[in-house]
C-alpha positions in Angstrom: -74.4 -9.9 -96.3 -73.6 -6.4 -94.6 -75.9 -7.1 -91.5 -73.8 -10.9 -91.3 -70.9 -8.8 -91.5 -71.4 -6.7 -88.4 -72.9 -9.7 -86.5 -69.1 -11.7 -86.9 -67.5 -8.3 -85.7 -69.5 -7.7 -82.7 -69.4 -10.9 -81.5 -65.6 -10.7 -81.3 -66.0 -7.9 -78.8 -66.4 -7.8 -75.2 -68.8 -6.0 -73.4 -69.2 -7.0 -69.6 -72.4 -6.7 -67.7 -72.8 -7.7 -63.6 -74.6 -10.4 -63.0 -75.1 -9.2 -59.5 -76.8 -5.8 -57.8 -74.5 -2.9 -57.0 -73.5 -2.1 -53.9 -71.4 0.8 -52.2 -68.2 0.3 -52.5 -65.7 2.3 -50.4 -61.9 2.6 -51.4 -59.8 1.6 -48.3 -59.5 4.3 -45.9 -55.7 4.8 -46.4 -55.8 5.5 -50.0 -57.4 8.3 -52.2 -60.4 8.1 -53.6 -60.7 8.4 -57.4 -63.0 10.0 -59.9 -66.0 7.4 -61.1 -66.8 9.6 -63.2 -66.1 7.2 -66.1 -66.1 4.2 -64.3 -68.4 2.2 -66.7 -66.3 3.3 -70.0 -64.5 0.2 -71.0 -60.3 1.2 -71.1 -58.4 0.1 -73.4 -61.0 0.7 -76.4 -62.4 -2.5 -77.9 -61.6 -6.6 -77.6 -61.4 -8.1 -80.8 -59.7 -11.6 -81.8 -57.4 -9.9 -83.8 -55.2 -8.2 -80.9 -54.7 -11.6 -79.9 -52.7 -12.2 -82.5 -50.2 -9.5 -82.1 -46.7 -10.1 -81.9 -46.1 -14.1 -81.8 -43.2 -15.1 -80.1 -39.9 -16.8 -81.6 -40.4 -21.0 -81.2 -38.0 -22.3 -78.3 -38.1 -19.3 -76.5 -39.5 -20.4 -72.8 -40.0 -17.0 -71.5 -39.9 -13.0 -72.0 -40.2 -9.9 -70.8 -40.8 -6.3 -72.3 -41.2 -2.9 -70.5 -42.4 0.5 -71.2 -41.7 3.2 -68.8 -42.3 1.7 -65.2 -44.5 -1.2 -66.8 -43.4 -4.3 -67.2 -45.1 -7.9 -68.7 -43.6 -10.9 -68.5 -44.9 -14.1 -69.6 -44.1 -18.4 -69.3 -46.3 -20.7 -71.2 -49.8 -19.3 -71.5 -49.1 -17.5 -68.4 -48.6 -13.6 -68.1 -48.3 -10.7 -65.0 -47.5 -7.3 -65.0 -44.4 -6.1 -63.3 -44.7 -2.3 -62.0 -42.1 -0.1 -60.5 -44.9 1.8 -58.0 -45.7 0.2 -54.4 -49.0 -1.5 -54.2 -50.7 1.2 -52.3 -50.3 3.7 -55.3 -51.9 0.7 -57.5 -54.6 -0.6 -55.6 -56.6 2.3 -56.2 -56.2 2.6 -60.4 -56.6 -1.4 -60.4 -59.5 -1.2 -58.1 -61.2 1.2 -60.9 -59.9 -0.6 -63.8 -62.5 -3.5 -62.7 -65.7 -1.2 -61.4 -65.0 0.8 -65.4 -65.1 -2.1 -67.2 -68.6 -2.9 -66.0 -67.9 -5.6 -62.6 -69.0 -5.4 -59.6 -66.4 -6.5 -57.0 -67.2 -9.7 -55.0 -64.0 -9.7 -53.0 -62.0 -6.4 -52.0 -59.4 -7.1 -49.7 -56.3 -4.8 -49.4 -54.8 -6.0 -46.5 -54.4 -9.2 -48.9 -53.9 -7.8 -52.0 -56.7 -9.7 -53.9 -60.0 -8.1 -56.3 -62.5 -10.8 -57.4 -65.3 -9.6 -59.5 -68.1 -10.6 -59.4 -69.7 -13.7 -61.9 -70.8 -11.3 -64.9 -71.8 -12.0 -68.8 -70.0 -11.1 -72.1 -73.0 -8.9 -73.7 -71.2 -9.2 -76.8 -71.8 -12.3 -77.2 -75.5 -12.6 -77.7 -76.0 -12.7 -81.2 -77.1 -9.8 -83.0 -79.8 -9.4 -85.8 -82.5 -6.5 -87.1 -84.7 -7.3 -84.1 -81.9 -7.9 -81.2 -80.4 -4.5 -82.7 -84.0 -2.5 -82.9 -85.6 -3.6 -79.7 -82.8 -5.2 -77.6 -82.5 -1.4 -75.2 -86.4 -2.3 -75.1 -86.3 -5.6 -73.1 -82.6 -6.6 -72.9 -83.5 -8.6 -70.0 -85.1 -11.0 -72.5 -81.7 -11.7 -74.1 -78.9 -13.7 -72.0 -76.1 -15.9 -72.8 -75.1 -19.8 -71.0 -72.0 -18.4 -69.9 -70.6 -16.5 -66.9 -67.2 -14.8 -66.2 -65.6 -13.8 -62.9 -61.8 -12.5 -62.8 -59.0 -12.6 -59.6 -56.3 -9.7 -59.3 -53.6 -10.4 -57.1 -51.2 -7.6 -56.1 -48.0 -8.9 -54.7 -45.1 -6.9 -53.2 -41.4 -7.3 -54.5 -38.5 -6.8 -52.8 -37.4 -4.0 -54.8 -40.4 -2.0 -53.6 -42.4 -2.7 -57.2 -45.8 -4.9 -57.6 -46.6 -7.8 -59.6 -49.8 -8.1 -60.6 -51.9 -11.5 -61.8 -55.5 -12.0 -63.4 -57.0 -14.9 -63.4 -60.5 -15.9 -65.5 -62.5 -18.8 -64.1 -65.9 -19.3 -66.1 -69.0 -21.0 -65.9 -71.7 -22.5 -68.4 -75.0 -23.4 -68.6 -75.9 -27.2 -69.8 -79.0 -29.1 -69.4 -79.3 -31.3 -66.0 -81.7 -33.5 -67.7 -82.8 -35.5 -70.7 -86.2 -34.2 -71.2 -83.9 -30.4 -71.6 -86.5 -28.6 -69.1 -83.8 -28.0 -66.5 -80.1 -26.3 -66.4 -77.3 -26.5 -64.3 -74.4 -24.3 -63.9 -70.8 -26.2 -64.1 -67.2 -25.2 -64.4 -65.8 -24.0 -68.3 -61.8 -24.0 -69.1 -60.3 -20.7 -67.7 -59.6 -18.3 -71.1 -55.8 -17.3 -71.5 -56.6 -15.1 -73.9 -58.7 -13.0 -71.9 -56.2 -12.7 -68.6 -53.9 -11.6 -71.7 -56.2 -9.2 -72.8 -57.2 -7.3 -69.5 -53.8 -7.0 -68.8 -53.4 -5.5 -71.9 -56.1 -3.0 -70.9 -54.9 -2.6 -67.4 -51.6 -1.3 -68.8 -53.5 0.8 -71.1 -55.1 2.3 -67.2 -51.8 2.6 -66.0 -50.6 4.6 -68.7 -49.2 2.9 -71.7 -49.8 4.1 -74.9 -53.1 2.1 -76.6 -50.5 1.0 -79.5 -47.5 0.4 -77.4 -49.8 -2.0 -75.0 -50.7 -3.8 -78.2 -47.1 -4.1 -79.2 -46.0 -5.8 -75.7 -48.6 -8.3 -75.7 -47.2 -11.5 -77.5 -47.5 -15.4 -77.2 -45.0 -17.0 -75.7 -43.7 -21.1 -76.2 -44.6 -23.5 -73.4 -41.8 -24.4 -71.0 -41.7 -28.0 -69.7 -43.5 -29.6 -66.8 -44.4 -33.2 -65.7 -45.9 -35.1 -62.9 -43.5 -37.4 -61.3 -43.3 -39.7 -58.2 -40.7 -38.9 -55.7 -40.3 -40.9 -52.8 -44.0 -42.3 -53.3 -44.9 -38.5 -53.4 -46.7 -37.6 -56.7 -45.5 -34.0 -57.8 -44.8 -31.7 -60.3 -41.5 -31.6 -61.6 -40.9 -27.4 -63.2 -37.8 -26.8 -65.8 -37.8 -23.2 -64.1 -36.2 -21.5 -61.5 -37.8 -20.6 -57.9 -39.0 -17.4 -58.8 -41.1 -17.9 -62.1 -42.0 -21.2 -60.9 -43.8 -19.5 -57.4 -45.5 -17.2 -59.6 -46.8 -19.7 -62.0 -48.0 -21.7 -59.1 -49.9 -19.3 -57.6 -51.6 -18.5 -60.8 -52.5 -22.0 -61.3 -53.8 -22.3 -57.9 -56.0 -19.0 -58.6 -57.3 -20.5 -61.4 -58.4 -24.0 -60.9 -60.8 -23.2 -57.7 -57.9 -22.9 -54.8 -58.4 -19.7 -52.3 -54.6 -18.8 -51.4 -54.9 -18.4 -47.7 -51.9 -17.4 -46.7 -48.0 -17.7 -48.2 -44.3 -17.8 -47.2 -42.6 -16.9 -50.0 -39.4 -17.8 -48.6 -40.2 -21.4 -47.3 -42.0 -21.7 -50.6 -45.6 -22.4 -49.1 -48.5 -21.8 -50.5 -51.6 -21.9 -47.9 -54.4 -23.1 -50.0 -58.2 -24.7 -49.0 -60.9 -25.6 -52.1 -63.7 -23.2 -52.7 -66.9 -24.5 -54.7 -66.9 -22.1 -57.4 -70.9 -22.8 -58.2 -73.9 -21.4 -56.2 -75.4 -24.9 -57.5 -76.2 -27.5 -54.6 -74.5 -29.8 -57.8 -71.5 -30.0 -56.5 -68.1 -28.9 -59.4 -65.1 -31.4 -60.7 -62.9 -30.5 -57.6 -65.6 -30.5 -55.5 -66.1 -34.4 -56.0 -62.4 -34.8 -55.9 -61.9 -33.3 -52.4 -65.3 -34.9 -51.4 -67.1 -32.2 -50.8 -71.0 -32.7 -51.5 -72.7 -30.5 -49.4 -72.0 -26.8 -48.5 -71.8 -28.5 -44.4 -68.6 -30.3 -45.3 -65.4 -28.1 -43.9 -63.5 -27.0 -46.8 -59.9 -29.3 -47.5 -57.1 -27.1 -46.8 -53.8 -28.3 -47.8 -50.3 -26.5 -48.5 -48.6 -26.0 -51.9 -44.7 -26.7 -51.5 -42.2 -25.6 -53.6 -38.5 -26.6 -53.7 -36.1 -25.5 -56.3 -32.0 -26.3 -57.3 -31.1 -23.9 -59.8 -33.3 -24.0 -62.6 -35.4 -26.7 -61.4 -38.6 -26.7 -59.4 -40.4 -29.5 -57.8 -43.8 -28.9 -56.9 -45.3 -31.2 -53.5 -48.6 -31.5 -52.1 -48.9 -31.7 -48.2 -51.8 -31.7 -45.2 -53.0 -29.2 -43.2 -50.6 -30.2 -40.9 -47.4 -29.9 -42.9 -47.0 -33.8 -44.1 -46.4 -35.3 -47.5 -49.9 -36.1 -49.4 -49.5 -39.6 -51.0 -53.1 -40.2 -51.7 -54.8 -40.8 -55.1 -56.3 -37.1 -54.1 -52.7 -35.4 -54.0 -52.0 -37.3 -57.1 -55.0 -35.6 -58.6 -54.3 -32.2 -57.2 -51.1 -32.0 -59.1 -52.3 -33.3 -61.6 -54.8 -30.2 -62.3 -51.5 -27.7 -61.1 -49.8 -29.8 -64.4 -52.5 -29.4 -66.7 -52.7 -25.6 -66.0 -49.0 -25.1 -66.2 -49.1 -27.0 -70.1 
């Protein structure tokens, strides 16, 4: 009964390990470089399911926001960013760290853009634990692995105020079998995890230096505001109860999550520059992937823009080309459909 008892509470925790090789990595030439001496002890203490639980929020209430010192988190739906009164130069360096401690290697590390991307790593944690696992798992831990994969976005964006917002997005992968016979596997696309973008922000804050407690305290579950698909003008789009500037955030959050790579953006023609990117090393090719048509890694990626158009404390969401013109096909119908979906 005892060893079942530790198996359940390890599981719950998180414990990240690179699927990839290390490689030098060189903070940007205009900003300091930090101590690594600690870079692979996890901030924030440990992940378990019961910190997602703290602090549910009042029924009815759309959206929130709560500060300690310069830190700010602010949520809509499922959806949450940090708000932080420091520019994004002083930040880049901490976040940077905050990834490289917590046991990723970094795929994508583009100041100039403001965007992290780990790379595709594995929750340790959740391999299941027993005598043996426990007595000879340091032995041959190569042996053990689990069917699932985790890679993580941080975007850093600039406010007018001279502060940052900062957004993580999860996108996952699994392992299923390709064939009937079960002797071959194939890697597809899993739901992204709210609850884990929650909880690395919670630890991010924890880096940035809010209190362990407090950080716990600030982190709560919020209602889900309303959001549709609607036809306008024979233009499918997404209708948002929300006003410009939550609904460019959420947007762009979406857009992280479901496989888009934000290009570029105008933030105040409310444009969003966006092409697909296959999220699988698989030749198979992923959901969006068959959407946009893209079977081979030959194709040219689909690039499309993201428009957003707000009246006071309404939003509507548009799909158009590459060169700027409504998207009435059953494919912009789809795409924001999936922008919907995420926003729910």
């Amino acid at each position: 009964m005892a060893l079942s008892a530790c198996s359940v509470l390890e599981g719950e925790k998180v414990d990240y390990k690179s699927a990839g090789k290390g490689v030098t990595l060189e903070v940007p030439p205009d900003l300091t470089q930090l101590s690594r001496d600690s870079r692979y002890q996890v901030p924030g203490g440990t992940v378990t399911a019961s910190s997602f639980q703290i602090g549910q929020a009042a029924p009815g209430v759309p959206t929130a926001a709560t500060t300690l010192g310069d830190v700010r988190i602010e949520r809509a739906g499922n959806q949450r960013w940090l708000v932080v009164n420091r520019s994004a130069d002083q930040l880049w360096g901490p976040v940077r760290d905050f990834w490289l401690e917590s046991g990723f290697l970094l795929a994508q590390d583009e100041a100039a853009l403001g965007i992290l991307e780990t790379d595709w790593a594995e929750n340790r944690a959740k391999i299941p634990q027993d005598f043996i696992r426990n007595a000879l798992g340091k032995l041959i831990d190569s042996v053990y692995s689990t069917a699932e994969r985790d890679k993580f976005r941080t975007r850093l964006e600039r406010t007018p105020s001279g502060g940052t917002e900062i957004y993580i997005s999860h996108r996952g992968m699994i392992e299923v079998y390709s064939s009937t016979q079960k002797d071959q596997t194939m890697w597809q696309p899993r739901p992204s995890d709210p609850e884990l973008e929650t909880e690395f922000l919670r630890r991010l804050m924890v880096k940035l230096g809010v209190p362990q407690g407090e950080s716990k305290a600030l982190v709560a579950s919020a209602a889900k505001p309303s959001s549709r698909v609607a036809t306008v003008g024979n233009t499918p789009v997404v209708q948002i109860d929300e006003g410009f500037d939550r609904a460019w955030r959420r947007v762009g959050l979406a857009l992280d999550r479901t496989g888009f790579t934000v290009e570029d953006r105008d933030r105040a023609q409310g444009m969003y520059f966006v092409r697909y990117v296959e999220p699988s090393a698989d030749k198979e090719p992923g959901f969006l992937a068959k959407l946009f048509g893209r079977g081979d890694k030959d194709t040219a990626p689909n690039k499309y823009r993201i428009a957003l158009k707000s009246q006071g404390e309404s939003t509507t969401v548009s799909v158009l080309n590459a060169s700027g013109a409504p998207e009435t096909s059953e494919t912009a119908r789809r795409i924001v459909q999936v922008i919907a979906d995420d926003l729910k």
